[in-house]
N, C-alpha and C positions, 0 to 999 in steps of 0.2 A: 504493500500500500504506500510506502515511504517514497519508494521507488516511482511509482504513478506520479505521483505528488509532487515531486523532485521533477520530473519529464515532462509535464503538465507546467508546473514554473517556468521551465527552461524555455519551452516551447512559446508561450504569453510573453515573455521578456524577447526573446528574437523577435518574436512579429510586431512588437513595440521599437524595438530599432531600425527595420527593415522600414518600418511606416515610417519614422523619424527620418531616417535618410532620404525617402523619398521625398518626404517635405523640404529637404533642405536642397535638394538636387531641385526641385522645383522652382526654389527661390534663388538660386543660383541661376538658371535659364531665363527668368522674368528680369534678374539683373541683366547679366550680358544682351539680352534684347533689348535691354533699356539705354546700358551703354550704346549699343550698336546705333540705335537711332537718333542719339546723341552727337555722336560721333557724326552721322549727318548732319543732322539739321548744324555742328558748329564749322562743318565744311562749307555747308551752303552759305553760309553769314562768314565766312571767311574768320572763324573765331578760334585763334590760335592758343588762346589764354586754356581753355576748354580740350584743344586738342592734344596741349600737353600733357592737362589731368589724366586723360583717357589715357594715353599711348606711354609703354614705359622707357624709358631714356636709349636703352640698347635695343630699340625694336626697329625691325628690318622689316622694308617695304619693297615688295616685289610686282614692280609694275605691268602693263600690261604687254608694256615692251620686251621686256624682259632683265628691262635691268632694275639696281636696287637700290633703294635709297634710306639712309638713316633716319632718324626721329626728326635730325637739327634740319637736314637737307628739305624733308618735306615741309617742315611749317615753313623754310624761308622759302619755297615754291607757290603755301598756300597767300604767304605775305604779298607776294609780288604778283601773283597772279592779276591775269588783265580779265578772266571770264566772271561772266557772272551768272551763277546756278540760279535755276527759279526751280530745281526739284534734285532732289537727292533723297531720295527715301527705298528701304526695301521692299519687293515684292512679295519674297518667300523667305525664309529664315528658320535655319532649325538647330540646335545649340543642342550639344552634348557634351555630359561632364564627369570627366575622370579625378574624381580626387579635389587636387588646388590647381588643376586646367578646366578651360571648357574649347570649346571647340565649335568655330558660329559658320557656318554654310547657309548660304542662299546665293539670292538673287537680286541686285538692287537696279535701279534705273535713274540716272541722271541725266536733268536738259534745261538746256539755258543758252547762254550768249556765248561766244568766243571769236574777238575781232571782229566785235559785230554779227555774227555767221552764227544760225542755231543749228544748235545740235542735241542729239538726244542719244543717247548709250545705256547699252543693259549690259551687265556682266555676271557675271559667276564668280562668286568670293569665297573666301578662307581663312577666317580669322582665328588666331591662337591666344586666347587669356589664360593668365596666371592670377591667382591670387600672393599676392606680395605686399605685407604691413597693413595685411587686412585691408586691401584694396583692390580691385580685381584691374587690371591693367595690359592692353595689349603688347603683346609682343613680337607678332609679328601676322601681315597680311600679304595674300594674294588673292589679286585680280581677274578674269581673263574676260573679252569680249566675247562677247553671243553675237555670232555673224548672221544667225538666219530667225 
């Protein structure tokens, strides 16, 4: 009977942890979705102040070119920038989380001005956070265009 009892606890206490991590894995995904579209809307306002928070000091940017650029490199890109976004928001998005990573895949679409000349682009992305000082911070992205 001890033994039932004993099994019977064990059992109640795992499915209470299992719940509990799922909760947290939840609120983990509603964050990084939260950051992610933060991360836009301080693109499209060209708001660098915001983009530093988000992104961690050594995170690497893998454009669509193919080449890459550092944390410092991109904000001085977003500084100088001549275009102007009227959308940058995602489509699809779906976050999965290992531990103190999460891992943000979708789809986003931005269009606006460049040299006067609109343009509109959809891409396919790949975002890697870490939690770091109890903050969740990227650290590194990629890009790629959707040509069709």
């Amino acid at each position: 009977m001890k033994t039932i009892s004993t099994l019977i606890l064990g059992l109640c206490i795992a499915l209470v942890l299992v719940g509990a991590d799922e909760d947290r894995e939840a609120g983990v995904r509603s964050k990084i979705v939260a950051l992610e579209k933060a991360w836009n809307q301080a693109y499209k306002m060209g708001d660098t102040k915001s983009l530093d928070a988000i992104l961690d000091d050594h995170m690497v940017l893998i454009n669509d070119d193919g080449s890459t650029q550092s944390k410092e490199l991109f904000l001085a890109s977003v500084r100088r920038s001549t275009s102007r976004e009227e959308q940058v928001s995602p489509e699809s998005m779906s976050v999965h989380v290992y531990g103190t990573t999460a891992i943000a895949t979708g789809v986003f679409r931005a269009k606006g001005l460049d040299k006067g000349k609109p343009y509109t682009r959809r891409e396919r992305f790949i975002d890697t956070w870490i939690l770091k000082d109890g903050q969740w911070v990227c650290v590194g992205t990629n890009a790629t265009p959707i040509l069709h």
